[in-house]
N, C-alpha and C positions, 0 to 999 in steps of 0.2 A: 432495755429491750422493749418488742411492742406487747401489747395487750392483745390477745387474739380471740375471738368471740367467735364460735359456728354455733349456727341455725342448724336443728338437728329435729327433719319429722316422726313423730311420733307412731301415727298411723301411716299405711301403706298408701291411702286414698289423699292424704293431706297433702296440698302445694305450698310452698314456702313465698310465692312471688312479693304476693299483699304485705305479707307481715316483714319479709326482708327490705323491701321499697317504705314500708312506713317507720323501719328503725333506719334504714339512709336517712327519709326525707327530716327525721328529726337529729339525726348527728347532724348532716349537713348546718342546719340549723347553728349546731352548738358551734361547728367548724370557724364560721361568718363571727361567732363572739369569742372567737379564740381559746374555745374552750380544749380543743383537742390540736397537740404538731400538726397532725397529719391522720387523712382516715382513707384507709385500700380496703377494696372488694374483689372477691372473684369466688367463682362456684365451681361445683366438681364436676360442670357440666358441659358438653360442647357448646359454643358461642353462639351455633347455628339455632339452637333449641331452648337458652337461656333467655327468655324476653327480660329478664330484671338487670342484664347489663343492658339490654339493646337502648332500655328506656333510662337506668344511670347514666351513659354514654351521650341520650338525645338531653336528657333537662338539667344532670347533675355532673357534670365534667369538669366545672367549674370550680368546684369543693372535692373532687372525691376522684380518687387514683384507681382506677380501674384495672386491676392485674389480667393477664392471663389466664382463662379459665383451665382447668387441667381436667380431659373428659375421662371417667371411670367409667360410661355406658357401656362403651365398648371392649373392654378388658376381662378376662375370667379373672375373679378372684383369688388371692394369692400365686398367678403365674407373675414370670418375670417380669414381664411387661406391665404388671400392675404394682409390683412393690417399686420398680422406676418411677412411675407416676408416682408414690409415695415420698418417693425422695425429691421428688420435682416439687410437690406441695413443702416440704419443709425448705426446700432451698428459697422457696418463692417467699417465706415466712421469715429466713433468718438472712439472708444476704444480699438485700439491697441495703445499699448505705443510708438511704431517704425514707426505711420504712420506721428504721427505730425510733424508740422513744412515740409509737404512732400508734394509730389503731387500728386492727384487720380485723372484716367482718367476712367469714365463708358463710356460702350455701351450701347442706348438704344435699345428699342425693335422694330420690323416694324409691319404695320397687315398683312403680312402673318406670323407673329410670335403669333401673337394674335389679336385678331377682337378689343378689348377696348388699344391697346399699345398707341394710342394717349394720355388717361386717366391716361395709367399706366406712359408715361416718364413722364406728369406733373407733378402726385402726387408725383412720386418721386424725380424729379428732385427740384420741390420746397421743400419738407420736410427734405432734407439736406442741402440747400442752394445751391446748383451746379449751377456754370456759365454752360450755354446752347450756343454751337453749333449746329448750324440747318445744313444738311447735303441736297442738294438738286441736281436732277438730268437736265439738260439743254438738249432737244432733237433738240435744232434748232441756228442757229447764226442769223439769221435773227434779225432785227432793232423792227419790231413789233412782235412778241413773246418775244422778250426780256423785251420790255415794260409793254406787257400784266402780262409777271411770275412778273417785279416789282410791279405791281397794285396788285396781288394776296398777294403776302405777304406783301402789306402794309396795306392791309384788313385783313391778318391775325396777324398783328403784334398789329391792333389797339384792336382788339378782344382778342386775347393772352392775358393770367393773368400771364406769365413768370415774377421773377423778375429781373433775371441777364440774359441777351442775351450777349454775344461774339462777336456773327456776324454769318453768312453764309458761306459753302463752297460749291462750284456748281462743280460738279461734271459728267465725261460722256457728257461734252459737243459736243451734234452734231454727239452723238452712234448712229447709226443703230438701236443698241439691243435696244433702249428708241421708236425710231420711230417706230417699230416694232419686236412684240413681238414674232414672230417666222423666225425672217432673218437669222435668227443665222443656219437653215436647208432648205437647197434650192437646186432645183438639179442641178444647174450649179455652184453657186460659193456661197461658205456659207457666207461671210462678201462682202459687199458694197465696193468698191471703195475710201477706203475713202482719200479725197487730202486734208489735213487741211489749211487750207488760213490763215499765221498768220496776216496780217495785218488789218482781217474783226475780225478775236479775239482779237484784239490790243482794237479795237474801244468797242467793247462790255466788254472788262477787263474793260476801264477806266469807260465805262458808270456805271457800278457796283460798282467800287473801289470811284467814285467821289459821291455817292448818299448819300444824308446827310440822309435819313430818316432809314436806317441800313449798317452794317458794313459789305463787303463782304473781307473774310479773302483771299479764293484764288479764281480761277476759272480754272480745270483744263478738258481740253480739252482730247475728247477718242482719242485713240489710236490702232490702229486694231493690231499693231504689236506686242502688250501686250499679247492678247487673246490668247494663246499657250500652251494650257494645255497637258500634255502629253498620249499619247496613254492608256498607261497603269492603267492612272486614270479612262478614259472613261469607255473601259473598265472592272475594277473593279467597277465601278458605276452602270453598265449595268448587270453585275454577268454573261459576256461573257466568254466561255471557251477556253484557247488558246492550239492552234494547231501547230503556230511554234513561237518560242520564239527571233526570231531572232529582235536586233532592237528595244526590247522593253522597255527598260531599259530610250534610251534616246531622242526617238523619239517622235514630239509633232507636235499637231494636228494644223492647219489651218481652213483648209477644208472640209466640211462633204459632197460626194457629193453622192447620191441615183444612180445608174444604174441602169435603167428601159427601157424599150422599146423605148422612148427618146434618146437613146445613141448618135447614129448620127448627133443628133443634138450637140453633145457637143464638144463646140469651145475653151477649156481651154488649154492653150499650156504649164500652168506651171502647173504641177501637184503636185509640191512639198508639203510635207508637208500638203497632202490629205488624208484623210480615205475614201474608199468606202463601200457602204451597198448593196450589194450582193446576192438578193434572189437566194437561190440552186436552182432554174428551169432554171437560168439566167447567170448561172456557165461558161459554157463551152462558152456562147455566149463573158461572158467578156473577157476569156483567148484568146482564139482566133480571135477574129472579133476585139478587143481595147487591150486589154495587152502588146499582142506579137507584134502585126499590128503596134504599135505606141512605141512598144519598151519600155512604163514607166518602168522606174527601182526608180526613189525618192518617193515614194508615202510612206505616214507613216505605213500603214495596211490594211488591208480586214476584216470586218464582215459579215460569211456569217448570213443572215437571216435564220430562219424559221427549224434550222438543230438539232433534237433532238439528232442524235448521230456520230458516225465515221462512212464515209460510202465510199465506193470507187472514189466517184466524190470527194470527200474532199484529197482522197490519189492525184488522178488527178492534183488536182489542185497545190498540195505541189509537187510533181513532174515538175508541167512547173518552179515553182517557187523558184526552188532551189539552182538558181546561183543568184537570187535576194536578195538583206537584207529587206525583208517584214514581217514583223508581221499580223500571223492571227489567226484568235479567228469564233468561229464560237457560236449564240445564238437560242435558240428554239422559240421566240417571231417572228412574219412577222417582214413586214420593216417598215409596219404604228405603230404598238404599239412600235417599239423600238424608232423609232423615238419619238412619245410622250414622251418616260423616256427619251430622249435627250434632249427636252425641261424645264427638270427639272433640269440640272444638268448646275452648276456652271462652266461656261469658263474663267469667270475673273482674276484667279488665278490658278498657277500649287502649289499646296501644297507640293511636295516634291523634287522641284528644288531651293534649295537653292540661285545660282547666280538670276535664274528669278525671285524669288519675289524679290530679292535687288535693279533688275533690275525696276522689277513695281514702288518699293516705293523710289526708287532714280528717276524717273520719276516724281511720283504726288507729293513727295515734293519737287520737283525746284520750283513748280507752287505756293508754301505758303509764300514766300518770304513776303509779305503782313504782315504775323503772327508775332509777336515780341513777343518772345519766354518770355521774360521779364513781362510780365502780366503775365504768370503762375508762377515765380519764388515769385513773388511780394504776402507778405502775407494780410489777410483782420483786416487790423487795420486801428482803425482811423475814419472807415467808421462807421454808423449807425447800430450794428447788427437786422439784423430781424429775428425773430425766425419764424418758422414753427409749427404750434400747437404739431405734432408730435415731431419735433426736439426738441420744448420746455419740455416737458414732458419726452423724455429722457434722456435732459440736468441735471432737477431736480432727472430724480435718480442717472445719472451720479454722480454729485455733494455730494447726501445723502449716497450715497457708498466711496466717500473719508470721509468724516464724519465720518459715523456708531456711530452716539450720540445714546444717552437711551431717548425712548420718552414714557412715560406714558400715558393709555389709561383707565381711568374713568369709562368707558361705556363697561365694561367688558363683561355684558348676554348679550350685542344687537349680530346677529351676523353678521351683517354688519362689524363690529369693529372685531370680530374674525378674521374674512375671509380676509381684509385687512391687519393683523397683519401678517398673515400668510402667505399671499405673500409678504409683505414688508421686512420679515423676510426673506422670501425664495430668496429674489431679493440683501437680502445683504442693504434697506435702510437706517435700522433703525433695532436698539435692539430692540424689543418691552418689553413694560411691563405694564400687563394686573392686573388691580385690584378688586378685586373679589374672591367668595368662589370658590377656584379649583375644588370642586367637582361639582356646576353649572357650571362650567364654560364648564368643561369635555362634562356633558352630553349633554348642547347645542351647543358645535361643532362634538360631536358624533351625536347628532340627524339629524344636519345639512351637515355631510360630512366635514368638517373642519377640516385638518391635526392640529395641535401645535406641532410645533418643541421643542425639548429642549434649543433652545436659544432663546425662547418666556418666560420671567420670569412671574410665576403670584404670585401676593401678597394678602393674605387673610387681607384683612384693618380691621377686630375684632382682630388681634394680635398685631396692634400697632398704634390703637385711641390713647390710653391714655398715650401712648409714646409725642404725638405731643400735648395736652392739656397745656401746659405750653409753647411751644412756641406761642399757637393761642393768648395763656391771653396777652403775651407779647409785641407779636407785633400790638394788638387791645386795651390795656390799653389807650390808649387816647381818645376810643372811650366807655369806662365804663366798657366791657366784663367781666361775671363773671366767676366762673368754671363748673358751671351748665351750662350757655347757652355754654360756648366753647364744654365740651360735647356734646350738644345737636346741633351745625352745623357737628361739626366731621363726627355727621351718613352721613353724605352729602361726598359721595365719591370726588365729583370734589371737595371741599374745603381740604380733606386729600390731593389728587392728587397735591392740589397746596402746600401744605406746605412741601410735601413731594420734588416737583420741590426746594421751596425756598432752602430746607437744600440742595441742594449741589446731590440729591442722585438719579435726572436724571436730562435728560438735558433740557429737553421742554416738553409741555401737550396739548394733543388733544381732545378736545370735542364738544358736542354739536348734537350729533346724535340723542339725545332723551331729552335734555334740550333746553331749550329758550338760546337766544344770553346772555342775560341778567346773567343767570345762570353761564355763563361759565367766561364772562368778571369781573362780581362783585368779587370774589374770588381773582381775580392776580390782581387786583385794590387795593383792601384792601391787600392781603398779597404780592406780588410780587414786586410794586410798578414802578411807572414812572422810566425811567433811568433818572440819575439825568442831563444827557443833555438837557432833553426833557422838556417841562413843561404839554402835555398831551400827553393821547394812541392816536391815528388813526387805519386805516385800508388802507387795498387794495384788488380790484380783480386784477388777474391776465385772461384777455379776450381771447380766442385763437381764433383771427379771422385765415379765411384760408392764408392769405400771411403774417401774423405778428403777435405778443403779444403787442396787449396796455396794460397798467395800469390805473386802475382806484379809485379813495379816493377823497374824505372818503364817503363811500356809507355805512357803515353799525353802526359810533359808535359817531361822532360830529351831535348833531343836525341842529346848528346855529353857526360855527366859525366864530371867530372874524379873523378881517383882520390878527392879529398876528398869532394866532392859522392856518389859512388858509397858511399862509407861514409855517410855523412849517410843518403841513402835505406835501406841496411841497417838504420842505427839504426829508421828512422821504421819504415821496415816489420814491424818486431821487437815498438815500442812500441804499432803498431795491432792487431797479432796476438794482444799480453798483454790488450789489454781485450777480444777475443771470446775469451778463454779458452784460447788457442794459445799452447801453451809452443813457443817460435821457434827453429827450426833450418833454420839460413841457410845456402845455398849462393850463392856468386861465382860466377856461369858465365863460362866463354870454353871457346874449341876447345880446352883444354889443361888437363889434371889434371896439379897439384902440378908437378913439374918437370920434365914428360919435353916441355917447350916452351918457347919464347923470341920476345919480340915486344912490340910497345910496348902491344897490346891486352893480352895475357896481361901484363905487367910493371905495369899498371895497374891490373888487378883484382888482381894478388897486395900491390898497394900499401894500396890501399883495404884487402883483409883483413886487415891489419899493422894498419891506422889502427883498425880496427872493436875489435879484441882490443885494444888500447891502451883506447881510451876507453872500453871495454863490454867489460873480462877476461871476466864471466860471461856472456854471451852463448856460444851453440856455433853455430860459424862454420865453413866449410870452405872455401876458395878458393885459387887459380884452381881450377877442378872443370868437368867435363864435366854436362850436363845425367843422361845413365845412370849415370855413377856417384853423383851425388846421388839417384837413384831405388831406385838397384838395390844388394840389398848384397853380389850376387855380384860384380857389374862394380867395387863400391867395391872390392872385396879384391885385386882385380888390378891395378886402377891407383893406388888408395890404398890401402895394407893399415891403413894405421893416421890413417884418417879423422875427424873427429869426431863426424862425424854418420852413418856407417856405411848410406850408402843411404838413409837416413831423412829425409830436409830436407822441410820443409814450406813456406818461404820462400825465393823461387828471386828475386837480383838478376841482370836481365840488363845486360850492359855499358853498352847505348848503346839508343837510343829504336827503331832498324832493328828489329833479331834483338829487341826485347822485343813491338814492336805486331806485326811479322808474326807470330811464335811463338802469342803468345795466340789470335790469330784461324784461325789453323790447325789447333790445337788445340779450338778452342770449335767450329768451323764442323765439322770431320773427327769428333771423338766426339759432336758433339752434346749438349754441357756448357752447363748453367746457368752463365752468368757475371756475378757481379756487380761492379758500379764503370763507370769509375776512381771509386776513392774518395780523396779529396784530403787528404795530408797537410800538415804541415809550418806550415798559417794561424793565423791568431789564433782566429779561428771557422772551424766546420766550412762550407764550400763543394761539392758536389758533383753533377759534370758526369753526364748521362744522355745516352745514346749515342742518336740520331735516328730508330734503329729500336726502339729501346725498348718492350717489354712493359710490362701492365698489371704483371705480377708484377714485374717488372726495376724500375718505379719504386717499387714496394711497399716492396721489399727497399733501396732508395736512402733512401727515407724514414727507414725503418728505421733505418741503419746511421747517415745526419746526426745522428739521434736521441738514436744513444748515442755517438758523436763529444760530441754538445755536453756 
């Protein structure tokens, strides 16, 4: 699978552009010496307002696969429309065939991109699994501000439900533009002074790079000599019309300085690389009184203010000005509104000087040295996967779309069962095949709005009961069955459904929408039969808490396992966990960790974990165990210091069928958890029971899962 990396800002004020553009321009880099398959970008932002594709697309196209960006701007948080866009960033993550094995770099979003982007990069960043870089802005070098931002985000790290952090890059350390939010327009001199002290950023790099409680990757210091955006961007940002063209091509902005009645006072000796703002009443006074007087000839342009059309003072002016290389533009707005739209526009970057951005991002990444480019190259094996409830649920149809088994559906009139056929169908999970009179069937998903595709098969079960009457006698002959009663279960659509599974003539059976558990499970008991590995059924939920998927068995079909059987279910549940990609770590609950208890309940789950290591050494197993210490790895350390699964178990057996069906339902009902199942282990074919209250999505995901069972 790929490696997934988002860029996640810290502060509300912080832009991701520089520091996303200067970890491209350094994969790229790696890309050229084969160090990475393959590396994809894309941000959570519209295409029209992301400059860091505009300018991937113009210099890095070459190396770098540019996805789709997917915009959250415009979405309320958690409506429909935005957990879609959810699902679109995971499909964009896991199902191109060209991305695996590769590396994807997201942009997250800031709040002035959106009021909830704090809410939005979580969600998303946990629902793929993306390691998170936190991007943060440093307005001061100082010993106590530095300390004060560590304390912040060690409160916010302990708070954070992130599960993969990176580390930190600090960014803009000791900008002007952070200390204040309008320096950047002044009327003497637009940028600060800035003298950078390396040997005071020496002391604050290491105090950063040495802090055990997070990882900071770089820390790169502003730069005032960066800020050089060119004239003609401004500008075109401003919708300024120009007057003489001179100059304009390659000349770039410094300075923005106002001439106002002030002027005298103005002690700047380098003008270079200044724009002035120019009200037309204040015309004649520039040219003559400081133009000519002081001889500037380097200055980048002129904007006059306030000037709706060509007017003679405009020819004036281009007449003193016409042995100088000055670009001028002249705009209808005063000098106070334009300046406002000045405050909005981005200095950071020149977008269409090619050397100068190489220049920027060969600047901010000297500063990454820190970064060992070898964690992104490095894929996630080995390690524990956690799924994401989302991720998990699109893993499972991923999965049922390589399949495309034939699952038979029983419960043909409900149309709960329709309606899920029918996307399932439409989704590519599963063939469906619906049993029932075609003409009911028709008219309760016409009545209901219910497309049926032509690759939805339906089977009228009155044309081939008594087809199957001779194998029910057969495989029940040891239990008396005559030809009367085997007729008379036949009418029993889920007992056709399963004999119709046994021949061979689909792949697995879903029921339970409008029958008892009992109803569904009796039939593939008696006709399906144990797999002969096995010596009984079990069950599992599958739980989607919000940072992971436990499992949980046997909560719906062992009343009282015996220590043997209690191991048997471990196995099963271990072996259903390996095929969705859950490396299994098993906890044995009872009221008692390891040995500080005694009792025949605790004596028989410590029996069963003896049995488990026996037959399955490599499996990691922990039992007898408390339910918190298998969660927690502070509580593991106290009542088990030397656990095996240290807090960590994703596969929780409970003792006996009590504490496993209340547990799940308290759990599901109190957080309010997606839960999927019971999903039926242990048969020949896959069998599985759907709960009487069952969602459209709840049979989806049933579907699903029979799917990749078979």
């Amino acid at each position: 699978m790929s490696r997934i990396i988002m860029l996640v800002p810290l502060n509300d004020n912080v832009s991701l552009t520089t520091t996303t553009l200067s970890l491209v321009y350094l994969i790229s880099k790696k890309i050229k010496n084969n160090f990475f398959k393959s590396f994809f970008y894309f941000s959570l932002i519209d295409n029209s307002i992301d400059n860091t594709k505009f300018i991937i697309n113009k210099y890095f196209s070459k190396n770098i696969n540019s996805l789709e960006n997917i915009d959250f701007s415009k979405q309320c948080f958690n409506s429909n429309q935005y957990h879609m866009l959810v699902n679109q960033v995971i499909e964009q993550c896991y199902n191109k065939k060209d991305i695996n094995n590769g590396l994807i770099l997201i942009k997250g979003i800031n709040r002035k991109q959106h009021i909830d982007a704090n809410k939005i990069n979580y969600e998303v960043s946990q629902n793929i699994n993306a390691e998170v870089i936190f991007v943060e802005y440093l307005k001061e070098y100082s010993l106590e501000y530095i300390h004060k931002k560590e304390n912040k985000i060690k409160i916010f790290l302990n708070y954070s439900q992130y599960k993969n952090i990176l580390g930190f890059i600090f960014n803009n350390i000791g900008s002007p533009l952070i200390q204040k939010k309008y320096d950047f327009i002044e009327n003497l001199n637009i940028l600060y002074n800035f003298q950078k002290n390396k040997n005071i950023f020496k002391i604050k790099k290491d105090i950063f790079f040495t802090n055990k409680f997070f990882s900071t990757l770089a820390c790169v210091p502003w730069n005032q000599h960066l800020l050089t955006p060119s004239i003609m961007e401004i500008c075109s940002f401003l919708n300024a019309n120009i007057v003489n063209m001179k100059n304009t091509k390659n000349s770039i902005v410094k300075k923005v300085i106002i001439f106002d009645e002030n002027y005298v006072k103005i002690s700047i000796k380098n003008y270079n690389h200044s724009l002035f703002l120019v009200c037309l009443s204040r015309l004649e006074t520039f040219v003559d009184e400081f133009f000519l007087r002081l001889k500037i000839k380097k200055i980048s342009g002129i904007i006059l203010t306030g000037v709706s059309k060509f007017t003679k003072k405009i020819l004036y002016l281009i007449n003193c000005l016409k042995d100088s290389n000055i670009a001028i533009f002249f705009i209808n707005t005063n000098t106070i509104t334009t300046l406002s739209q000045l405050q909005k526009f981005n200095f950071n970057i020149n977008f269409y000087d090619k050397i100068h951005i190489y220049k920027i991002l060969k600047y901010i990444s000297s500063y990454f040295k820190n970064i060992n480019f070898s964690f992104f190259q490095d894929k996630i094996t080995g390690d524990n996967k956690k799924y994401s409830p989302k991720e998990f649920c699109y893993y499972l149809k991923m999965l049922s779309k390589k399949n495309k088994k034939r699952i038979i559906l029983p419960e043909a009139y409900e149309p709960r069962i329709l309606k899920a056929a029918s996307i399932s169908s439409d989704l590519g999970i599963a063939e469906c095949i619906l049993l029932g009179s075609p003409k009911k069937i028709f008219k309760i998903a016409n009545d209901k709005g219910i497309y049926l595709s032509k690759d939805i098969t339906i089977i009228e079960p009155d044309s081939i009961r008594d087809s199957y009457v001779s194998r029910l006698i057969e495989l029940r002959k040891n239990k008396g069955i005559t030809e009367c009663s085997a007729i008379k279960q036949l009418q029993d659509n889920t007992i056709l459904a399963t004999l119709i599974l046994e021949s061979n003539k689909v792949d697995g059976l879903v029921s339970g929408s409008i029958n008892t558990t009992a109803n569904t499970i009796r039939p593939a008991l008696q006709i399906i039969k144990t797999n002969p590995i096995y010596s009984l059924v079990s069950s599992i939920f599958f739980m989607l808490f919000p940072k992971e998927v436990f499992i949980y068995g046997d909560c719906a079909i062992n009343v009282d396992p015996t220590a043997e059987q209690l191991a048997e279910i471990a196995i099963q549940s271990a072996n259903s966990a390996k095929i969705f990609g859950i490396e299994p770590r098993i906890a044995m609950l009872s009221y008692s960790s390891g040995y500080s208890g005694n009792g025949l309940q605790v004596e028989k789950v410590r029996y069963a974990t003896d049995l488990v290591k026996l037959k399955q050494p490599n499996l990691i197993i922990e039992g007898p165990i408390q339910y918190d210490a298998a969660i927690s790895r502070k509580v593991s350390k106290l009542k088990i210091p030397n656990s095996a699964i240290s807090g960590s178990a994703n596969i929780f057996i409970f003792p006996d069928l009590n504490s496993g069906n209340i547990t799940y339902k308290a759990v599901q009902r109190s957080l309010g958890l997606i839960c999927i199942g019971p999903m039926l282990q242990g048969l020949r074919k896959p069998v599985n029971d759907l709960s009487r209250g069952a969602s459209i999505e709840d049979i989806i995901y049933t579907i699903a899962l029979t799917s990749i069972q078979s």
